[in-house]
N, C-alpha and C positions, 0 to 999 in steps of 0.2 A: 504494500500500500504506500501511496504517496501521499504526501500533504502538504501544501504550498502556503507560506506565511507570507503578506506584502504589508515591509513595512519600510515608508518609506519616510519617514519622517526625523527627527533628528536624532543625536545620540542617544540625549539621557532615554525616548520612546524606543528607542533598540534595548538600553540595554533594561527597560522595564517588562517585555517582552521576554529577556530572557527564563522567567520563571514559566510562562505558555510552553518553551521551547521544551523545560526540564517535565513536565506534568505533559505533555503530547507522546514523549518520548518514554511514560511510564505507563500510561493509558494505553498507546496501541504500538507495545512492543516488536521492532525490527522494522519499523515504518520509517522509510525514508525522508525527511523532514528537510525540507529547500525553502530556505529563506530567503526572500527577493530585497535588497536593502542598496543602500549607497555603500562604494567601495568606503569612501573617506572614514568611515565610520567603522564598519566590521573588518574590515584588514586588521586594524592593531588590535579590536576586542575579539576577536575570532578567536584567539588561544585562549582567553579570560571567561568565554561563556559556554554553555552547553556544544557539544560536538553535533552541532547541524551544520547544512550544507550549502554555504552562501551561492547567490545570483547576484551579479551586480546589474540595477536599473538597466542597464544600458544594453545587457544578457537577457534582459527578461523573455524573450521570444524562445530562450530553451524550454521554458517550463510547459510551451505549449502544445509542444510535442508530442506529449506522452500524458493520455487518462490519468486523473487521479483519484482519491479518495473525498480530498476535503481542500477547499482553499477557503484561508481566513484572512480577510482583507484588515490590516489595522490603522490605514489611512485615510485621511481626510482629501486627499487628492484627488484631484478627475480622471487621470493616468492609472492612478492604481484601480480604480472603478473599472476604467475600460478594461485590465487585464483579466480581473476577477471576472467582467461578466465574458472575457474571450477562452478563459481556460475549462476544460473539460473535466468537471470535477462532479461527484454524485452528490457532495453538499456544498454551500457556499455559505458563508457566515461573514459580516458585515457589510458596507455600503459596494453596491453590484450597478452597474452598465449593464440593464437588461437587453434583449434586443428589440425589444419595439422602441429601444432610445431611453427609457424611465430610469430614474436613477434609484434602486431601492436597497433601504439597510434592511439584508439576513439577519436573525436571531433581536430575542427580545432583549437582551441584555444591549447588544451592540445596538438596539435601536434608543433606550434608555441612552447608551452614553452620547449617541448622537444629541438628544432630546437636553442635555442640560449645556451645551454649547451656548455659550452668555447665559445661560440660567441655573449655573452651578451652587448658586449662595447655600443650599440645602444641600448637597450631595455629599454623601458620607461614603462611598464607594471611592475604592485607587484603580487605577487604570490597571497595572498588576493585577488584580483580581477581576476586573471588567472584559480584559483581556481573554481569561477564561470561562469567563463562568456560562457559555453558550455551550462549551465543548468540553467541559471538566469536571470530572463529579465532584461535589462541592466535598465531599468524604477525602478524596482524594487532595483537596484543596489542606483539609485539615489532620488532615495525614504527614503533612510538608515538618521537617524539623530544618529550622536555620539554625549555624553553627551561631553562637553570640557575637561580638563583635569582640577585639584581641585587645585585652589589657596589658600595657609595657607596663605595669608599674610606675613607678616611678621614670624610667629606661630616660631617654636622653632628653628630658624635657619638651622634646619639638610638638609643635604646634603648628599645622599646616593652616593657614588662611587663603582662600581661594577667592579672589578679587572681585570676578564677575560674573556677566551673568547674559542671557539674552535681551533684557530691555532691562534700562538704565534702570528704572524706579523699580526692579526689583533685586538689587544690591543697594547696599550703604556705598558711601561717597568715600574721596579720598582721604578726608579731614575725621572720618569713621573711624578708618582702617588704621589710619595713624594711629589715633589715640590707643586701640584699641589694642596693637601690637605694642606701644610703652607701655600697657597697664598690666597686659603676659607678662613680658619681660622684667616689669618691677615684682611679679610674682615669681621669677624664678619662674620663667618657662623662655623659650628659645622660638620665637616667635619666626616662621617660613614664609614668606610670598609665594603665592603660585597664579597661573594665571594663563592665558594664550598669546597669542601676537598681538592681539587687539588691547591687551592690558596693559602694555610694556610700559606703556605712559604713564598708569594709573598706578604702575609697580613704584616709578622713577617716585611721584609725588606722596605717597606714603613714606617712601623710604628718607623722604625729606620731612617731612611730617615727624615721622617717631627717630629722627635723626641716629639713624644706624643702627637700632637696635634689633634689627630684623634681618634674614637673609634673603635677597629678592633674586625667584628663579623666574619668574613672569617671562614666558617665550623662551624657554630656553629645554623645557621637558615635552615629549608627543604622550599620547594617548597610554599608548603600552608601558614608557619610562613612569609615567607620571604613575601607573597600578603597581609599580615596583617601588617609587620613591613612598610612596601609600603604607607600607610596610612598615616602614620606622619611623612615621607619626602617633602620638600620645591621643592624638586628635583633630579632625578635620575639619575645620568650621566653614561655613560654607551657605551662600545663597541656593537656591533653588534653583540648579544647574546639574548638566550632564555627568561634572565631574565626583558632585556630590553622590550622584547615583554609582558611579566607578566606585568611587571608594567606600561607600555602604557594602555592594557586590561584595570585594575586595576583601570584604572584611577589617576595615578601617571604621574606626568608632566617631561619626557625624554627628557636629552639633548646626542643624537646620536653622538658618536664621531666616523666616519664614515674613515675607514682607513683600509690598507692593502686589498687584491683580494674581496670585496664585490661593493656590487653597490645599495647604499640606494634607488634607484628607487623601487627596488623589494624587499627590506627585514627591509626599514628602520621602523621607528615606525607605524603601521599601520592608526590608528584615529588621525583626523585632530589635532592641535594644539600641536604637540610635536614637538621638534629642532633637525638640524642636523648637525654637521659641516662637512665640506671636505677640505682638502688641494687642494688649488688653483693651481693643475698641470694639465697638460694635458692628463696624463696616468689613471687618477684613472678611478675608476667601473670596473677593468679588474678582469678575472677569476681566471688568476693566475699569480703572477707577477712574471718578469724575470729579475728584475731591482735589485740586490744586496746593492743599497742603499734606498730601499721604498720612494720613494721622499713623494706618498703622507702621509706619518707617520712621515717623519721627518719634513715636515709641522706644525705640534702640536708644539707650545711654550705652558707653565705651566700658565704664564703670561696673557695670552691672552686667553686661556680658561677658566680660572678661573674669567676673566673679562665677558665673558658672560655667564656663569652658574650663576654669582653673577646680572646679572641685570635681567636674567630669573628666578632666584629664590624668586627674588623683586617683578615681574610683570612689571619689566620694559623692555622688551623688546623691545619695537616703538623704547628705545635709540639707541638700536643695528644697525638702519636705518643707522645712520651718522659716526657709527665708524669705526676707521681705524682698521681692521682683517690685517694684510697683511701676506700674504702666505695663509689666511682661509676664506672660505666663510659660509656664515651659511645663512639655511636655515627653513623654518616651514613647517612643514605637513597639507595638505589640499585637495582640491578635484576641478577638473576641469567640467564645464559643464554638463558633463556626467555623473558626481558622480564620478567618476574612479581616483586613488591616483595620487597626485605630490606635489612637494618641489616648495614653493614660496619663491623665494630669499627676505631675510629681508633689505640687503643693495645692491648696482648697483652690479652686477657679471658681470664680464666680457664671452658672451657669444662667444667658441669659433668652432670649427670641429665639436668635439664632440656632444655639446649641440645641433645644429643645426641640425646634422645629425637623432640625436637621436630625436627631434622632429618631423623631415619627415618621418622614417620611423617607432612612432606610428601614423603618421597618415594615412602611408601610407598601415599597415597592418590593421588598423580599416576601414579602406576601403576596401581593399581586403576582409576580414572576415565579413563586411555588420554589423561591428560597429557604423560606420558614413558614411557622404556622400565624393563625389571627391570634392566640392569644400575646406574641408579643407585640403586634400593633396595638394591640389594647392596654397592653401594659406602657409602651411611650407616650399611649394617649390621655392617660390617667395621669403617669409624670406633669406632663406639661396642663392638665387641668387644675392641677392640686396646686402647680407654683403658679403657672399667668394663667387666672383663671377669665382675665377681659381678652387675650390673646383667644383663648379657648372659644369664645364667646362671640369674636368676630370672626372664628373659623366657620360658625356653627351657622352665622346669618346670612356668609359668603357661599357656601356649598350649595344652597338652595338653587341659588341665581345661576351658577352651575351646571344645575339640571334642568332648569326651563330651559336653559338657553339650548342645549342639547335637545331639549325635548322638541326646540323650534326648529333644530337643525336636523334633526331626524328624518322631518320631513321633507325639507327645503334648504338644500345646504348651502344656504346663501352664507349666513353668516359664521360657522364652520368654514368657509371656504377662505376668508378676510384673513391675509399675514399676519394682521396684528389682533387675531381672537385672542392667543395665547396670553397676552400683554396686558388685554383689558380687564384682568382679574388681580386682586392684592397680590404682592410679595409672597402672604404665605401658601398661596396655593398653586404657584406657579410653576411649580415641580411637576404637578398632574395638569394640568391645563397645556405646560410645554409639550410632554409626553403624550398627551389624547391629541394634540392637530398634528403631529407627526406620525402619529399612530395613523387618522385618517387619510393622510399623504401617502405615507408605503404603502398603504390597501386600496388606494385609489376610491376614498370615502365609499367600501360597499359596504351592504348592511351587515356582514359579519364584523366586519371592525365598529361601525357606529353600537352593534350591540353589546361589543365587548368593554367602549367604550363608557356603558350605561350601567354596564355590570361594575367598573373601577370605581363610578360616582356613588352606586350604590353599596357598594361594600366601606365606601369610605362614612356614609350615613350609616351605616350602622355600628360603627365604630363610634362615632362622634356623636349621634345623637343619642341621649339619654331614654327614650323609647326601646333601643337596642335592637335585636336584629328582628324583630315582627315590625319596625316600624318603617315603613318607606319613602322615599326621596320623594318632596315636594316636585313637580314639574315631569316625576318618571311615567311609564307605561308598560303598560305586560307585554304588548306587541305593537310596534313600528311601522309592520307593510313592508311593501318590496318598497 
C-alpha cells in the first residue's frame, strides 16, 4: 500500500506532521509513505524525522504514477488541491480539486481545521493532532509515549535565544532581547544568539544592546547544525517558529514565548514537557491583530522572563507554582485523557471568556465528530454556567436566532448562501456558525448537510438549555423537504 502526504507549507508545518508520519507508519505496517514537500526544508530534517520517502514539489508528477491507498493533503494551497484531486488514491483526506472544478475539504476533522481559519479564538485543537485525527485511531493517538525533554543539569549554562520569527509582531524586539540576554547572564547563564540570515542585523543590535555578554551565531548554523548545536543547550527560548518546533522534536527543552496573532493551543511546542508563556490579556490567540499596541507583546518584561527560563533551565520549575508573573502566565505542554495536546497552567490563571468558551466548544466538537461522548460537553457547559453565568445566558438567547435563521435557510438558501452568515453571529458562537457555512459549501448546500447541520444546532440546545434533551430548538422542524 501506498500513501501520499502533500505538505507543502513551511518548516515548523513539516516538521509538525512528523508525528502523522510516525502513527501512519504504525497503523498500516510496510506501507510505503511518500511525502511531497519542499526540498529547502526536508533535505536537512530528512535524517531528524521519521524514515518516509520525500518528493520534492517540483517531482511531484512521480506520485502519479502508480495507485495508491490514501492521499492526505495538508495544505492550504491550490497546487497541492490540484495534485490530490489528480492522484489515484481509494481515499483522499483534506482540501481536493474535484473534477467538475469544486474545491472540496475530505474528512470532518480537516474540514473543522479549514472552518477556524481567522476564526481560531476558540480552538483548543494542535494541528499535530488535527493532522491525524481523520486517519488515526485516537487509541493509537494515546498510545504515543514522548521521550521528556533532556535535562543538563546544571551542564554548561547555555541558553539558546532564537531571534525571530515569521512576522515581526510575533517576536520581541531588539531592545527585548538585549535586556533579556544581560539578565541570563547576571544569573549565571551563558546566554547564545541564534537566528537565520534574515537576523544577522537583529543579532548585531542585541549584541550591542547587552554589550557582549552573549555569543551571537545568527546566520552562521543550517537546519541540521542548528539540531546538533540543540544538544548542548540548558534551554531554548524561543518565539513561535520553525526552529522552536526543531528543537522540541530534538528533544531540547522550549521555553514558548507565545505572542503577537498565534495561538499556542495549535502551534505551541508539540511533546509534553516544554513551557509557554502568554501575556495575561484577554485578546491573545487571535488570527490577526487589530490592536496597534499588541497588549499581549507588551506583556513581556526582560525581568521576569528571564526569571523563568533561569529556574527552567535549573529544573526548577515546581518554583514557578508560587510566583508572582504579573501580566504573564506560563504554562507546560502535556496531554489530556485522550492523548490529545494542552497547556497545564504551572501557577493559578485566572480563567476567563475565553478559556471557558474555548473548552466547550472542544468539547463540544469532539462530540459532534464522535471524539468523545455528550457527557463531557455537559460537563464544560456547566463549568462555564457556574463561573459566567451572563456569558451562559447570552449563549442561550443567541442559539435560538440560530435556528430560525437555519430554519429560513432550509428552505430558501438565500441567506445560508451570504459570505458573511458566518460573521453575523456573536464571538461566542462563531466556532459552529464558521463550521455549518463550510459544512454547507463542501456539500454543495444539499439536504443531507443542511440536516446535519440542524442536528449540531440541536444537540447544542440541548446541552445548553435547561429543559434538557426533550426540549427542542426554537425555529427547528422534524422535516425540511427536498
Amino acid at each position: 500500500m501506498t500513501i501520499v502526504v502533500l505538505q507543502m507549507q513551511r518548516m515548523g508545518d513539516l516538521i509538525l506532521s512528523f508525528p502523522l508520519f510516525l502513527w501512519l507508519m504504525r497503523a498500516f505496517p510496510g506501507a510505503r509513505i511518500r511525502v511531497v514537500a519542499e526540498p529547502v526544508f526536508f533535505v536537512p530534517l530528512a535524517s531528524l524525522g521519521p524514515g518516509v520517502e520525500y518528493v520534492a514539489w517540483a517531482e511531484s508528477g512521480k506520485v502519479l504514477s502508480d495507485a495508491c491507498g490514501m492521499v492526505i493533503n495538508l495544505s492550504h494551497r491550490r497546487e497541492a488541491a490540484v495534485l490530490a484531486g489528480r492522484v489515484d488514491a481509494a481515499r483522499k483526506v483534506g482540501p481536493v480539486l474535484e473534477p467538475d472544478g469544486a474545491l472540496r475539504v475530505h474528512g470532518a476533522w480537516q474540514l473543522y481545521r479549514a472552518s477556524v481559519v481567522r476564526n481560531n479564538r476558540h480552538n483548543r485543537y494542535h494541528w499535530a493532532d488535527l493532522n491525524a485525527l481523520d486517519v488515526i485511531g485516537l487509541e493509537d493517538v494515546a498510545a504515543t509515549r514522548w521521550d521528556p525533554p533532556r535535562h543538563l543539569g546544571d551542564g554548561n549554562g547555555r541558553v539558546a535565544l532564537f531571534l525571530g520569527a515569521s512576522q515581526p509582531e510575533k517576536r520581541p524586539d531588539a531592545a527585548f532581547w538585549g535586556d533579556l540576554a544581560g539578565e541570563l547572564a547576571r544569573r549565571g547563564l551563558r546566554p547564545v544568539l541564534l537566528g537565520g540570515p534574515m537576523e544577522e542585523g537583529l543579532g548585531r543590535e542585541v549584541m550591542a544592546r547587552c554589550q557582549a555578554q552573549a555569543l551571537n551565531l545568527c546566520g552562521r548554523l543550517g537546519l541540521a547544525e542548528l539540531a546538533r548545536a540543540a544538544q548542548t543547550f540548558n534551554l531554548f527560548v524561543t518565539p513561535d517558529t520553525g526552529p522552536m518546533h526543531l528543537a522540541a522534536w530534538t528533544g531540547c527543552r522550549v521555553l514558548n514565548l507565545s505572542m503577537g496573532p498565534v495561538n499556542p493551543w495549535e502551534t505551541g511546542p508539540y511533546q509534553p514537557g516544554h513551557y509557554v508563556l502568554r501575556g495575561a490579556v484577554s485578546c491573545r490567540g487571535c488570527w490577526e491583530c487589530t490592536r496597534p499596541d499588541m497588549p499581549c507583546r507588551r506583556a513581556f518584561d526582560p525581568v521576569r522572563v528571564a526569571y523563568v527560563a533561569w529556574r527552567i533551565a535549573r529544573g526548577e520549575s515546581s518554583r514557578l507554582s508560587g510566583a508572582v508573573l504579573s501580566g504573564l502566565d506560563v504554562y507546560r505542554t502535556g496531554r489530556d485523557d485522550r492523548g490529545l495536546y494542552r497547556l497545564e497552567p504551572l501557577a493559578e490563571v485566572r480563567r476567563g471568556a475565553g478559556d471557558l468558551l474555548g473548552d466547550f466548544w472542544a468539547e463540544a466538537f469532539g462530540y459532534f465528530l464522535a471524539l468523545s461522548g455528550a457527557q463531557r460537553v455537559k460537563a464544560a457547559w456547566e463549568r462555564l454556567d457556574r463561573t459566567l453565568p451572563k456569558l451562559a445566558r447570552a449563549f442561550e438567547r443567541s442559539l435560538p436566532r440560530l435556528g430560525a435563521a437555519f430554519r429560513e435557510g432550509l428552505l430558501g438558501r438565500e441567506n445560508l448562501l451570504r459570505e458573511s452568515f458566518w460573521e453575523e453571529f456573536p464571538p461566542l458562537l462563531r466556532p459552529v456558525t464558521g463550521y455549518l457555512h463550510l459544512l454547507l459549501q463542501n456539500a454543495d448546500f444539499s439536504r443531507e448537510s443542511r440536516l446535519a447541520c440542524l442536528d449540531m444546532i440541536s444537540a447544542l440546545a440541548e446541552v445548553t438549555f435547561a429543559g434538557g434533551l426533550g426540549r427542542s430548538l426554537p425555529g427547528s422542524a422534524p422535516d425540511v423537504g427536498e
